[in-house]
N, C-alpha and C positions, 0 to 999 in steps of 0.2 A: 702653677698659679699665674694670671695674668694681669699682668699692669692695673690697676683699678683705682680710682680716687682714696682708695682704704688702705688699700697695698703698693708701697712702695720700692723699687729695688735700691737695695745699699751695697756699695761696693767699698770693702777693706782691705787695706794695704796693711802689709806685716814685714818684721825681720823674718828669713828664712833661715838662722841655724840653729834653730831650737821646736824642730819639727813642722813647720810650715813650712806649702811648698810655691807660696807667691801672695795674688791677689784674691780674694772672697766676695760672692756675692749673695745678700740675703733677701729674702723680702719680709719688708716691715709693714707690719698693722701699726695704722695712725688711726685706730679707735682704740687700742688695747696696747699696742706697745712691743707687744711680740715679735721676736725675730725668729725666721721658719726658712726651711727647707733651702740649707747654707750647699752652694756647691764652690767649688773651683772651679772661681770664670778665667783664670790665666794663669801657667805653672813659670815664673818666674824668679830672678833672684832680686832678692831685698826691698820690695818695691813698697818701701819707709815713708812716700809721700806719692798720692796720686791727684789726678786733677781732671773733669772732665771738661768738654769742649762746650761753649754756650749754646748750641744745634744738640746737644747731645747724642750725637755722632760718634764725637770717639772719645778715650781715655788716656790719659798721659801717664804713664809710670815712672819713677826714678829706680835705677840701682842704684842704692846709697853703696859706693865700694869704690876703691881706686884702682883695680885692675884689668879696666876694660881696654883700654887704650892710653898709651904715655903716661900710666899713674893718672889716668882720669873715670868717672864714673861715666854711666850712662842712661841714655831716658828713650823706652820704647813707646811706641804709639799704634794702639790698639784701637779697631774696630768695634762698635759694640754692636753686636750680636745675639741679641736675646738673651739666653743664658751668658752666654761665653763671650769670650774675648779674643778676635782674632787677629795676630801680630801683623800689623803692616809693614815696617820698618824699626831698628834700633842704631840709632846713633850717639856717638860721644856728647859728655858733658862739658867737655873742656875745663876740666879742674874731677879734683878728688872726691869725693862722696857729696851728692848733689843731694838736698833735704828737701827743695821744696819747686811749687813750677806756679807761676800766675802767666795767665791766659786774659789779654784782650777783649773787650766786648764784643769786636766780634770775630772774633777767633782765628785772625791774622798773625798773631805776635805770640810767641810764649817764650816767657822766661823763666831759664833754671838758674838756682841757685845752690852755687857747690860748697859746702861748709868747710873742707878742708884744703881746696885749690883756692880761695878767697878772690873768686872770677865770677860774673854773672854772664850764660850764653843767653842772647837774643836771638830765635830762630823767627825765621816768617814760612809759613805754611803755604804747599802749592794748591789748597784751595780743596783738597782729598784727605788733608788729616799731615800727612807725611810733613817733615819738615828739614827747611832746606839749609844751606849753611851757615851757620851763624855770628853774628857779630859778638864779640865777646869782650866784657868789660871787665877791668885787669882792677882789683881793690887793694892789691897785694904793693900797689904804688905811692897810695895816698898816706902811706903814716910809714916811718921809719921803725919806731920806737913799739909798734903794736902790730900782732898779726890779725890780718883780714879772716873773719869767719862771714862770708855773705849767706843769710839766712832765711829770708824771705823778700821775694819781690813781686809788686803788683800794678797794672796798669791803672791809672787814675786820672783825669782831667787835663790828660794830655802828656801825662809826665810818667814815669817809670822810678817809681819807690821801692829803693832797695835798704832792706834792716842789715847791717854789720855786726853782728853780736860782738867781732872783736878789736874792732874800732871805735864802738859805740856812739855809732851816728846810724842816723837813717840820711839818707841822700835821696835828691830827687831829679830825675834825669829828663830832660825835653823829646818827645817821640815825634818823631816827622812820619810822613808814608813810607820810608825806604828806612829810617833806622833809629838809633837814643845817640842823641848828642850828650858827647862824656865830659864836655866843655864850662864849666861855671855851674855846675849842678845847686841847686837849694840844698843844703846842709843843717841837718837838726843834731843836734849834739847832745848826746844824754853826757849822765855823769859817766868817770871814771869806773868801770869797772862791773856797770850798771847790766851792760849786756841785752842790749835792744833784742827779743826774736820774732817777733808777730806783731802784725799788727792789721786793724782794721779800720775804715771810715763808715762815719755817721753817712744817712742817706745821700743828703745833701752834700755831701765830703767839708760838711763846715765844720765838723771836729774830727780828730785822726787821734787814735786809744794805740799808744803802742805798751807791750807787753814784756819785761825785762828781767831776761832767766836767770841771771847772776846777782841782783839784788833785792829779787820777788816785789818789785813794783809796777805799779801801772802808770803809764805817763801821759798825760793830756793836752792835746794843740787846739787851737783855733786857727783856722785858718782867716783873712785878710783879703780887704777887696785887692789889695797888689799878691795877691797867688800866694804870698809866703805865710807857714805856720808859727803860731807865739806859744811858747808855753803859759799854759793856764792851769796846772796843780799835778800832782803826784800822791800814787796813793798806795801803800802798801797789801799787797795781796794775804799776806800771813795772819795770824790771830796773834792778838799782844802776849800772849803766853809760850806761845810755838818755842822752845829754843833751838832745834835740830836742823841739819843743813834740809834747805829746799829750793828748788828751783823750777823758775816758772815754764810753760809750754806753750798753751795755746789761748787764745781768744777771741772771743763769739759776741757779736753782739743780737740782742731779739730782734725777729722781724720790723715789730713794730718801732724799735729804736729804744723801748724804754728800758733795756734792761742790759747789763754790761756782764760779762761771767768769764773766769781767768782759770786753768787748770795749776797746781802745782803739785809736782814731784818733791815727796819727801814729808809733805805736811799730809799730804794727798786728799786732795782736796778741790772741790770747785768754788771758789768764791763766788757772790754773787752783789752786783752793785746797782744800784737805781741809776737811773741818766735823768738830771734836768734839762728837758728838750728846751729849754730857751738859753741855758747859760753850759751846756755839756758836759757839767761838772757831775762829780760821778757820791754816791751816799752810801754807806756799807750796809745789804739788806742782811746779808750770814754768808755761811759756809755750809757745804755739802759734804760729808765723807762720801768718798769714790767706791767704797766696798771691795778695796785692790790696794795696788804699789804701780805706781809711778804713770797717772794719767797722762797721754800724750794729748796726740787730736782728739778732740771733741765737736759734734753737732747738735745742730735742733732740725727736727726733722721737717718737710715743708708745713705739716700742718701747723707746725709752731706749738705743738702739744707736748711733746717732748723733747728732752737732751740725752744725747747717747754720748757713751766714755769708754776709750780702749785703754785700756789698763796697760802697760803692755809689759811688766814682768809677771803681775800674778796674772798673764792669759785670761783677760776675761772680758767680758763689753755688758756696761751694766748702762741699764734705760732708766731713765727717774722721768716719772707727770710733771710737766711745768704747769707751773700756776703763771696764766699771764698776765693776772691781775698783780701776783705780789711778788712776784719771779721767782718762788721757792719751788723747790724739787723733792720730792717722794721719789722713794724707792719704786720699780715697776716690775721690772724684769732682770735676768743677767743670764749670759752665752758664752760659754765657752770659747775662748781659738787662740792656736799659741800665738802671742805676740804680737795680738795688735798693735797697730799704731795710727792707723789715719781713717779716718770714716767721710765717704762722700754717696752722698743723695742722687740717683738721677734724675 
Protein backbone atom coordinates (compact mmCIF):
# COMPACT_ATOMS: atom_id res chain seq x y z
CA UNK A 1 0.00 0.00 0.00
CA UNK A 2 1.39 3.41 -0.67
CA UNK A 3 1.80 6.51 1.19
CA UNK A 4 -1.57 8.49 0.33
CA UNK A 5 -3.28 11.38 1.96
CA UNK A 6 -5.78 8.36 3.45
CA UNK A 7 -2.98 6.18 4.47
CA UNK A 8 -0.69 6.73 6.83
CA UNK A 9 2.49 4.68 8.14
CA UNK A 10 2.63 4.28 12.04
CA UNK A 11 5.41 2.98 13.63
CA UNK A 12 5.22 1.19 17.27
CA UNK A 13 7.69 0.65 19.65
CA UNK A 14 7.12 -2.41 22.25
CA UNK A 15 8.77 -4.26 25.41
CA UNK A 16 10.29 -7.36 23.68
CA UNK A 17 9.93 -10.20 26.52
CA UNK A 18 6.67 -11.24 26.19
CA UNK A 19 6.83 -12.21 22.36
CA UNK A 20 7.63 -9.07 20.47
CA UNK A 21 10.53 -9.03 18.52
CA UNK A 22 11.23 -4.88 18.41
CA UNK A 23 9.53 -2.06 16.41
CA UNK A 24 6.21 -2.19 14.17
CA UNK A 25 4.99 -0.69 11.31
CA UNK A 26 1.21 -0.14 10.22
CA UNK A 27 -0.62 1.78 7.96
CA UNK A 28 -3.43 3.76 8.99
CA UNK A 29 -6.65 4.75 7.22
CA UNK A 30 -7.57 8.48 8.42
CA UNK A 31 -10.96 8.08 6.79
CA UNK A 32 -11.85 4.70 8.70
CA UNK A 33 -9.45 4.26 11.36
CA UNK A 34 -8.09 1.05 10.37
CA UNK A 35 -4.75 -0.30 11.09
CA UNK A 36 -3.63 -2.89 8.05
CA UNK A 37 -0.99 -4.87 6.93
CA UNK A 38 1.53 -4.66 10.29
CA UNK A 39 5.10 -5.91 9.41
CA UNK A 40 8.38 -5.75 11.34
CA UNK A 41 10.15 -2.58 10.20
CA UNK A 42 13.15 -3.35 12.87
CA UNK A 43 13.97 -6.61 14.91
CA UNK A 44 15.36 -5.00 18.02
CA UNK A 45 15.55 -5.13 21.83
CA UNK A 46 13.07 -3.02 24.02
CA UNK A 47 12.70 -0.26 21.86
CA UNK A 48 9.80 1.29 24.89
CA UNK A 49 10.16 4.87 23.23
CA UNK A 50 10.86 5.96 19.58
CA UNK A 51 11.11 9.20 18.01
CA UNK A 52 11.38 10.32 14.34
CA UNK A 53 13.57 12.90 12.85
CA UNK A 54 11.66 16.32 11.66
CA UNK A 55 12.89 15.47 7.56
CA UNK A 56 11.57 12.13 8.28
CA UNK A 57 14.67 10.56 7.52
CA UNK A 58 15.28 8.54 10.25
CA UNK A 59 13.94 6.87 13.59
CA UNK A 60 15.49 7.07 16.94
CA UNK A 61 14.87 3.95 19.12
CA UNK A 62 15.67 3.39 22.87
CA UNK A 63 16.74 0.05 24.45
CA UNK A 64 15.09 0.74 27.73
CA UNK A 65 17.72 -1.91 29.56
CA UNK A 66 20.97 -1.31 31.48
CA UNK A 67 23.29 -3.77 29.95
CA UNK A 68 24.54 -2.33 26.99
CA UNK A 69 27.58 -0.71 28.18
CA UNK A 70 28.81 0.27 31.98
CA UNK A 71 25.13 -0.64 33.39
CA UNK A 72 23.99 1.81 30.68
CA UNK A 73 21.02 1.54 27.95
CA UNK A 74 21.18 2.40 24.62
CA UNK A 75 19.58 4.30 21.45
CA UNK A 76 19.89 2.98 17.67
CA UNK A 77 19.29 5.26 14.77
CA UNK A 78 17.65 3.86 12.01
CA UNK A 79 17.10 4.70 8.26
CA UNK A 80 13.71 4.80 7.17
CA UNK A 81 13.20 2.65 4.45
CA UNK A 82 9.94 2.18 3.07
CA UNK A 83 8.70 -0.69 4.77
CA UNK A 84 11.77 -1.40 6.96
CA UNK A 85 14.21 0.10 9.08
CA UNK A 86 17.56 0.06 8.38
CA UNK A 87 20.36 0.21 11.32
CA UNK A 88 22.75 2.93 10.99
CA UNK A 89 24.61 3.00 14.13
CA UNK A 90 23.80 2.13 18.07
CA UNK A 91 25.34 3.87 20.71
CA UNK A 92 25.33 4.13 24.54
CA UNK A 93 22.83 6.00 26.54
CA UNK A 94 25.00 6.89 29.24
CA UNK A 95 22.69 5.93 32.20
CA UNK A 96 20.43 2.98 32.68
CA UNK A 97 17.13 2.30 30.98
CA UNK A 98 16.75 5.33 28.69
CA UNK A 99 12.38 5.97 28.19
CA UNK A 100 12.23 8.77 26.17
CA UNK A 101 14.34 10.95 23.24
CA UNK A 102 13.26 14.70 22.12
CA UNK A 103 14.82 15.90 18.92
CA UNK A 104 15.39 19.57 17.80
CA UNK A 105 13.49 21.51 15.23
CA UNK A 106 15.77 20.82 13.28
CA UNK A 107 17.11 17.72 13.82
CA UNK A 108 20.67 18.82 15.18
CA UNK A 109 20.28 17.95 18.84
CA UNK A 110 18.60 14.86 20.43
CA UNK A 111 18.10 14.05 23.70
CA UNK A 112 17.86 10.86 25.82
CA UNK A 113 16.48 10.54 28.82
CA UNK A 114 17.60 7.59 31.03
CA UNK A 115 15.05 6.73 33.76
CA UNK A 116 17.19 4.76 35.91
CA UNK A 117 21.00 6.37 35.49
CA UNK A 118 19.03 9.99 36.31
CA UNK A 119 21.46 11.49 33.41
CA UNK A 120 20.14 13.36 30.29
CA UNK A 121 22.69 12.38 27.00
CA UNK A 122 22.77 15.41 24.37
CA UNK A 123 24.04 14.14 21.26
CA UNK A 124 24.49 16.36 17.99
CA UNK A 125 24.04 14.68 14.63
CA UNK A 126 26.65 14.54 11.83
CA UNK A 127 24.06 15.77 9.43
CA UNK A 128 23.22 11.70 8.11
CA UNK A 129 21.13 10.56 11.13
CA UNK A 130 24.17 9.07 13.10
CA UNK A 131 25.04 10.65 16.28
CA UNK A 132 28.02 11.90 17.72
CA UNK A 133 29.35 12.00 21.30
CA UNK A 134 27.37 13.40 23.73
CA UNK A 135 27.29 15.78 26.41
CA UNK A 136 25.66 14.40 29.22
CA UNK A 137 23.81 16.02 32.05
CA UNK A 138 24.37 14.31 35.51
CA UNK A 139 20.64 14.84 37.65
CA UNK A 140 21.87 12.35 40.14
CA UNK A 141 23.70 15.72 41.79
CA UNK A 142 21.09 18.08 42.24
CA UNK A 143 19.22 16.59 45.40
CA UNK A 144 20.83 14.64 48.05
CA UNK A 145 17.78 13.49 49.81
CA UNK A 146 15.93 12.12 46.25
CA UNK A 147 16.81 9.91 43.40
CA UNK A 148 16.99 11.44 39.96
CA UNK A 149 14.42 9.48 37.58
CA UNK A 150 14.98 11.93 34.14
CA UNK A 151 11.89 11.27 32.18
CA UNK A 152 11.30 13.25 29.30
CA UNK A 153 13.06 15.91 27.63
CA UNK A 154 12.34 18.42 24.79
CA UNK A 155 13.80 21.21 22.91
CA UNK A 156 11.83 24.50 23.24
CA UNK A 157 12.45 28.25 22.76
CA UNK A 158 15.88 28.02 23.15
CA UNK A 159 16.09 25.97 26.20
CA UNK A 160 16.28 22.17 26.90
CA UNK A 161 13.19 20.94 29.25
CA UNK A 162 13.99 18.14 31.10
CA UNK A 163 10.89 16.36 33.59
CA UNK A 164 12.48 14.41 36.80
CA UNK A 165 9.94 12.32 37.99
CA UNK A 166 12.16 11.67 40.95
CA UNK A 167 13.15 14.93 41.94
CA UNK A 168 10.02 16.46 40.91
CA UNK A 169 10.88 19.39 39.03
CA UNK A 170 11.18 20.11 35.57
CA UNK A 171 14.27 22.23 34.81
CA UNK A 172 15.10 24.17 31.90
CA UNK A 173 18.46 24.39 30.38
CA UNK A 174 19.89 27.18 27.94
CA UNK A 175 21.06 25.46 24.32
CA UNK A 176 23.77 27.37 22.51
CA UNK A 177 24.98 25.92 18.88
CA UNK A 178 27.66 23.65 20.38
CA UNK A 179 25.85 22.43 23.64
CA UNK A 180 22.97 22.99 27.12
CA UNK A 181 24.49 25.05 29.65
CA UNK A 182 23.87 23.07 33.15
CA UNK A 183 24.69 26.46 34.83
CA UNK A 184 21.44 28.41 36.78
CA UNK A 185 18.85 26.29 34.83
CA UNK A 186 14.78 27.71 35.32
CA UNK A 187 13.58 25.29 37.93
CA UNK A 188 9.62 24.51 38.23
CA UNK A 189 9.10 22.52 41.24
CA UNK A 190 6.00 20.43 41.43
CA UNK A 191 4.88 19.01 44.78
CA UNK A 192 6.48 16.26 46.94
CA UNK A 193 6.12 13.33 45.52
CA UNK A 194 3.97 14.60 42.56
CA UNK A 195 6.22 12.85 40.05
CA UNK A 196 6.46 15.16 36.75
CA UNK A 197 6.71 12.55 33.46
CA UNK A 198 5.45 14.37 30.32
CA UNK A 199 4.77 17.06 29.24
CA UNK A 200 3.71 19.37 26.43
CA UNK A 201 3.34 23.27 25.17
CA UNK A 202 0.67 25.14 23.81
CA UNK A 203 1.50 26.39 20.26
CA UNK A 204 2.57 29.52 21.22
CA UNK A 205 4.74 27.75 24.11
CA UNK A 206 2.61 30.47 26.33
CA UNK A 207 1.29 27.62 28.53
CA UNK A 208 3.42 24.31 29.45
CA UNK A 209 0.60 21.12 30.70
CA UNK A 210 2.90 18.82 32.50
CA UNK A 211 1.68 15.49 33.37
CA UNK A 212 2.44 13.70 36.98
CA UNK A 213 2.51 9.85 37.39
CA UNK A 214 2.63 9.59 40.99
CA UNK A 215 -0.11 11.87 42.04
CA UNK A 216 -2.32 11.61 38.67
CA UNK A 217 -2.37 15.22 38.22
CA UNK A 218 -1.99 17.76 35.60
CA UNK A 219 -0.08 20.88 36.21
CA UNK A 220 -0.50 24.16 34.46
CA UNK A 221 2.29 27.22 33.58
CA UNK A 222 2.13 30.39 32.01
CA UNK A 223 4.77 31.35 30.80
CA UNK A 224 6.19 35.38 31.22
CA UNK A 225 7.53 38.05 28.95
CA UNK A 226 10.87 37.39 31.25
CA UNK A 227 11.05 33.56 29.91
CA UNK A 228 10.08 32.19 33.21
CA UNK A 229 6.92 29.70 33.92
CA UNK A 230 4.21 30.63 36.92
CA UNK A 231 1.96 28.15 37.98
CA UNK A 232 -1.58 28.84 37.15
CA UNK A 233 -3.80 25.68 38.48
CA UNK A 234 -3.78 21.81 38.86
CA UNK A 235 -6.05 19.39 37.91
CA UNK A 236 -6.55 15.89 38.83
CA UNK A 237 -6.70 13.32 36.13
CA UNK A 238 -8.85 10.57 38.12
CA UNK A 239 -12.70 10.40 38.48
CA UNK A 240 -13.88 11.48 42.26
CA UNK A 241 -14.87 7.94 42.72
CA UNK A 242 -11.71 5.97 41.48
CA UNK A 243 -10.15 4.60 44.82
CA UNK A 244 -7.50 2.21 43.24
CA UNK A 245 -3.81 2.95 42.64
CA UNK A 246 -3.22 4.83 39.15
CA UNK A 247 -0.69 6.45 37.60
CA UNK A 248 -0.36 8.76 34.88
CA UNK A 249 1.62 8.23 31.43
CA UNK A 250 1.23 10.33 28.74
CA UNK A 251 0.01 13.66 27.18
CA UNK A 252 -1.39 15.06 24.01
CA UNK A 253 -2.58 17.91 23.34
CA UNK A 254 -5.19 18.67 19.77
CA UNK A 255 -3.97 19.99 16.91
CA UNK A 256 -5.98 22.86 17.09
CA UNK A 257 -4.98 23.55 20.92
CA UNK A 258 -8.50 23.05 22.11
CA UNK A 259 -8.36 19.98 23.71
CA UNK A 260 -6.06 18.67 26.52
CA UNK A 261 -6.17 14.45 26.94
CA UNK A 262 -3.97 12.46 29.87
CA UNK A 263 -3.66 8.53 29.80
CA UNK A 264 -3.80 6.74 33.23
CA UNK A 265 -2.59 3.38 34.25
CA UNK A 266 -4.73 1.64 36.74
CA UNK A 267 -7.98 3.71 36.25
CA UNK A 268 -7.25 3.04 32.56
CA UNK A 269 -8.37 5.54 31.24
CA UNK A 270 -7.92 8.73 28.84
CA UNK A 271 -9.17 11.82 30.19
CA UNK A 272 -10.23 14.41 28.31
CA UNK A 273 -9.94 18.45 29.20
CA UNK A 274 -11.11 21.67 27.27
CA UNK A 275 -8.35 24.36 26.98
CA UNK A 276 -9.33 28.04 27.33
CA UNK A 277 -7.27 29.43 24.60
CA UNK A 278 -7.03 32.83 26.25
CA UNK A 279 -6.40 32.07 29.92
CA UNK A 280 -4.98 28.01 29.29
CA UNK A 281 -6.86 26.82 32.02
CA UNK A 282 -7.90 23.45 31.52
CA UNK A 283 -12.38 22.27 32.09
CA UNK A 284 -13.10 18.42 32.76
CA UNK A 285 -15.04 17.38 29.28
CA UNK A 286 -15.01 13.09 30.72
CA UNK A 287 -13.16 10.17 30.51
CA UNK A 288 -12.56 7.38 28.03
CA UNK A 289 -12.28 3.68 28.96
CA UNK A 290 -9.10 2.25 27.09
CA UNK A 291 -10.77 -1.20 26.42
CA UNK A 292 -7.29 -2.76 27.99
CA UNK A 293 -4.74 -2.36 31.15
CA UNK A 294 -2.30 0.14 31.52
CA UNK A 295 -2.24 2.81 28.57
CA UNK A 296 1.13 4.16 27.79
CA UNK A 297 1.80 6.52 24.61
CA UNK A 298 -0.94 7.76 23.06
CA UNK A 299 -1.59 9.73 19.62
CA UNK A 300 -3.93 11.63 17.36
CA UNK A 301 -3.24 10.91 14.02
CA UNK A 302 -2.37 13.82 11.43
CA UNK A 303 -5.71 14.02 10.25
CA UNK A 304 -6.75 15.04 13.84
CA UNK A 305 -9.66 12.48 13.48
CA UNK A 306 -8.59 10.19 15.60
CA UNK A 307 -6.70 8.90 18.99
CA UNK A 308 -4.78 5.74 19.14
CA UNK A 309 -3.85 3.81 22.63
CA UNK A 310 -1.22 1.11 23.21
CA UNK A 311 -2.47 -0.80 25.90
CA UNK A 312 0.62 -2.44 26.76
CA UNK A 313 -0.29 -5.32 29.21
CA UNK A 314 -3.45 -6.40 27.71
CA UNK A 315 -1.53 -6.34 24.02
CA UNK A 316 -3.68 -4.22 22.23
CA UNK A 317 -3.92 -0.62 20.26
CA UNK A 318 -7.32 0.54 20.33
CA UNK A 319 -8.52 3.62 17.84
CA UNK A 320 -11.44 5.83 19.08
CA UNK A 321 -13.26 8.83 16.35
CA UNK A 322 -12.33 12.07 17.91
CA UNK A 323 -15.04 14.49 17.86
CA UNK A 324 -13.11 17.88 17.27
CA UNK A 325 -15.78 19.83 18.13
CA UNK A 326 -16.46 18.28 21.64
CA UNK A 327 -13.11 16.31 22.03
CA UNK A 328 -15.04 12.89 22.96
CA UNK A 329 -13.87 9.70 21.60
CA UNK A 330 -15.96 6.52 20.18
CA UNK A 331 -14.76 3.34 19.95
CA UNK A 332 -13.45 2.63 16.20
CA UNK A 333 -11.10 -0.12 15.83
CA UNK A 334 -8.66 -2.31 18.05
CA UNK A 335 -5.19 -4.50 16.87
CA UNK A 336 -3.52 -6.67 18.34
CA UNK A 337 0.49 -6.81 19.34
CA UNK A 338 2.33 -7.92 22.35
CA UNK A 339 3.25 -4.90 24.32
CA UNK A 340 2.83 -1.96 22.93
CA UNK A 341 3.97 1.01 24.04
CA UNK A 342 4.71 4.10 22.09
CA UNK A 343 2.89 5.05 18.69
CA UNK A 344 4.53 7.66 16.38
CA UNK A 345 3.10 8.99 12.81
CA UNK A 346 5.29 9.51 9.97
Amino acid sequence: MKNTPKTQPLFVGTYTDNGSEGIYRYWFNTDTGELTERVLAATTGNPSYIEISPDKQYLYAVDETDSYAQESGSITVFKIDGQQLKALNTVSSFGAHPCHIGISKDGSMVAVSNYSGGTIAVYTTDGFGKLKEPQVIDHTILDSTKTSHAHSALFSQGKLFVADLGLDVVNAYTVTNTNVEVINPMVLQLPEKAGPRHFVFSKDAEFLYVINELNSTITVYKGGSDGNYRLLETKSTLAENFSGESYCADIRLSPDGKFLYGSNRGENTIVIFGVDEVTGKLSLIGREDVRGDWPRNFNIDPSGNFLLVANQRSNNIIVYKRNKEKGTLDFAQESELSNPVCLKFL
